[in-house]
C-alpha positions, -999 to +999 in steps of 0.1 A: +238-268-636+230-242-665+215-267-682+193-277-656+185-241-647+176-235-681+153-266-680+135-255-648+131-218-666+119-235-697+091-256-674+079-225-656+075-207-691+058-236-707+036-237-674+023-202-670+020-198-710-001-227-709-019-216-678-026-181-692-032-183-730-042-220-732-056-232-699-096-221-697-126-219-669-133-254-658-167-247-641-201-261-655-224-250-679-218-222-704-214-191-682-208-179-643-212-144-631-183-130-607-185-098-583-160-077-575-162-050-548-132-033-544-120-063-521-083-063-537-074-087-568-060-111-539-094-121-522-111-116-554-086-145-572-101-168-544-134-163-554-120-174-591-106-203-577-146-211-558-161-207-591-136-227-614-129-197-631-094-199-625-070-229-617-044-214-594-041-177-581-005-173-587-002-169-624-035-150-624-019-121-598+012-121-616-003-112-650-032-095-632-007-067-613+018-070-655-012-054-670-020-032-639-056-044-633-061-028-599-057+003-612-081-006-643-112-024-623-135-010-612-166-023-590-194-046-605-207-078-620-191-095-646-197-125-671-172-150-680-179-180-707-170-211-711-133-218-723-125-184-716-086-182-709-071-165-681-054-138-706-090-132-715-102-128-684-076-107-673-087-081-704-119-084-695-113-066-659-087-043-673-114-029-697-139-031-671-163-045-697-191-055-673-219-078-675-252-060-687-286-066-667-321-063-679-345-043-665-378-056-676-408-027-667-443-039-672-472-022-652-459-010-619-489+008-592-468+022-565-431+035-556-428+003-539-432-018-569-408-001-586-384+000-563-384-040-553-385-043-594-350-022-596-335-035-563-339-071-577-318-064-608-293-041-596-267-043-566-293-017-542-316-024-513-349-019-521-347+008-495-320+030-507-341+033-541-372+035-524-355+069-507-339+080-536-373+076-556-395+091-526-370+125-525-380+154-549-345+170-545-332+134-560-357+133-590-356+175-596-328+166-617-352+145-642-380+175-641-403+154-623-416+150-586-428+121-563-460+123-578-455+121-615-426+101-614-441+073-637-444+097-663-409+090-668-416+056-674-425+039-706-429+000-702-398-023-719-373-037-714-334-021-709-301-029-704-281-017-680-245-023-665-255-046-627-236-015-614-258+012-625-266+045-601-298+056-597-292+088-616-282+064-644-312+042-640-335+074-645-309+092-665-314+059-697-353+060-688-358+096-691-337+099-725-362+071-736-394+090-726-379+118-745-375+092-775-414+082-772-428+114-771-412+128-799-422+100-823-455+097-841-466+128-835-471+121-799-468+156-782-489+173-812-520+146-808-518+151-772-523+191-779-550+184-805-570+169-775-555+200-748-540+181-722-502+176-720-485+145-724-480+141-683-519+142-687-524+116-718-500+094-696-523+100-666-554+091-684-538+062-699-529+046-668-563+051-658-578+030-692-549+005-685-569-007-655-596-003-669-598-033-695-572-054-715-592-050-745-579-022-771-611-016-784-626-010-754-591+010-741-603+033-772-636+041-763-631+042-724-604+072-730-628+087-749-658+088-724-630+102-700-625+129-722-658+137-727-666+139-685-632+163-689-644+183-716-682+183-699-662+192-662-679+161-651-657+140-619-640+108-641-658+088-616-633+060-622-630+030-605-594+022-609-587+058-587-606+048-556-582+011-555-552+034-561-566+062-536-573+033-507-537+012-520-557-016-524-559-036-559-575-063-548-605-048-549-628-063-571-663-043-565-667-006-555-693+000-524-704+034-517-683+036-483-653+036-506-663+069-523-656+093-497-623+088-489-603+119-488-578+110-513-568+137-542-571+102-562-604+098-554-622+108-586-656+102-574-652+129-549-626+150-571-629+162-607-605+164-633-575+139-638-562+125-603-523+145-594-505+118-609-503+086-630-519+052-610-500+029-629-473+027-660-494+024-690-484+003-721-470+024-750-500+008-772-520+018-743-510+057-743-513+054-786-549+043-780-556+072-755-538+097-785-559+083-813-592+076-794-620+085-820-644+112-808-678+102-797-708+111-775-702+083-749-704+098-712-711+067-698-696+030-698-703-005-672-690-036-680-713-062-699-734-091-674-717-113-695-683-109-676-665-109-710-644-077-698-659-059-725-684-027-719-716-007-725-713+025-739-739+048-736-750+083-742-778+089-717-781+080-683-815+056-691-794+035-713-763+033-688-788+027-655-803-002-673-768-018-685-760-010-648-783-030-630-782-059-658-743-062-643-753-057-607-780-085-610-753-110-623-726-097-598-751-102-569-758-139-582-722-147-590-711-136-556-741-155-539-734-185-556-695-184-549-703-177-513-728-212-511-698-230-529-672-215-501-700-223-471-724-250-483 
């Protein structure tokens, strides 16, 4: 009977110390992601068991409650690969070492945007961040408002834990605007040219619309500053789309210019409240270094290359002008013969 005892221990030793250190994930592919929300390690074992991460619960809970992972875990998204054994698993939710997620920012026009973009990567609703990102009280602690908000933001890509807050989400991107700004003599170029750097970013997200070309980006910021430095209105395009939230837009009429909008840069002078879009960091280095010229004036070429005129006078630009127009009005009537023939 001893002997047979001893046999049966033996088995049930062999068994869970394969199970545990040898035994691995069975699923396909190299990796799985697994959630856990605070559901108790019971119900989430079964969800191991779904995704092949595990082959049986029982061994898993046993070691699981050994090496007091209840107490350990804590609530998120985690990444298990291939051949991982449940012993590693097991250390994996006692250190709560998480999966990572990456938040890719490109350029981003409106709150929305953003908050869609942040919701998609993290466990949020798109409208619990658009509240969060839409309260001053929340973003007072990051020494911003609803309206320059984006200044906060400088296009790349980061890595969070899936878990994040939003105060941590802000909290990494702050501390890298802080980063940006103090290289390259960033803050000091911006004060060579007077404005702040929540300006420079302004007027960079206003050139970011503007063209994709750099040399063109160059000049452009500079005929902006020029119109500031003049106390000219900016008169730029890019404001009245933001100021009627419309980006389709592909030609301005002269019934757009008098909305009411604060963005409206026809009808207002000087930079627009806030930023219209999250410029590129090479974008805001071209605004920083743009050369210093005489150009007050700028239309893109007939050509539809998506580069520009500069100009001086107001002769020069009206004739560049109505070279575009001309081609615009013929481009327009001859898509409109192809659409109704």
């Amino acid at each position: 009977m001893k002997k047979l005892v001893s046999i049966l221990i033996s088995v049930i030793v062999f068994y869970l110390f394969f199970i545990v250190f040898v035994k691995s994930t069975h699923f396909k592919g190299e990796k799985v992601y697994v959630e856990y929300q605070n559901e108790g390690l019971s119900q989430f074992a079964d969800s191991l068991v779904a995704k092949k991460i595990i082959f049986e619960k029982t061994s898993f809970l046993l070691f699981a409650k050994a090496l007091k992972v209840e107490e350990k875990i804590k609530p998120g998204k985690f990444l298990v690969k291939r051949k991982t054994s449940v012993l590693d698993l097991i250390r994996m939710l006692r250190n709560n070492q998480q999966a990572t997620v990456k938040l890719v920012l490109n350029k981003v026009r409106t709150k929305g945007e953003l908050a869609k973009l942040i919701s998609t990567s993290f466990e949020k609703d798109s409208t619990s961040v658009m509240a969060f990102l839409s309260n001053n009280d929340s973003l007072s602690a990051f020494y911003t408002d609803t309206t320059h908000l984006f200044t906060l933001l400088i296009p790349n890509t980061y890595e969070f834990y899936w878990s994040s807050s939003m105060t941590q989400i802000l909290g990494k991107l702050q501390k890298a605007q802080i980063r940006f700004w103090s290289q390259n003599n960033r803050i000091q170029k911006a004060a060579s040219k007077g404005l702040g750097q929540d300006q420079i970013y302004t007027l960079a997200s206003i050139v970011e619309e503007e063209t994709n070309y750099d040399s063109d980006k160059s000049l452009i910021a500079s005929v902006y500053q020029n119109r500031l430095n003049k106390q000219m209105p900016l008169q730029a395009c890019p404001t009245i789309k933001y100021a009627m939230q419309d980006f389709t837009i592909t030609r301005i009429y002269e019934k757009y210019l008098s909305n009411a909008s604060p963005y409206n840069t026809y009808r207002v002078k000087g930079l627009p409240p806030g930023p219209i879009c999250t410029p590129a960091p090479k974008t805001i280095d071209l605004v920083l270094d743009a050369p210093k010229t005489d150009y007050i004036y700028f239309v893109a070429k007939a050509d539809f290359s998506g580069y520009h005129h500069f100009s001086n006078n107001y002769a020069e630009h009206d004739k560049y002008a109505k070279e575009y127009q001309k081609k615009l009005d013929e481009f327009q009537a001859k898509k409109a013969q192809e659409k109704n023939p």
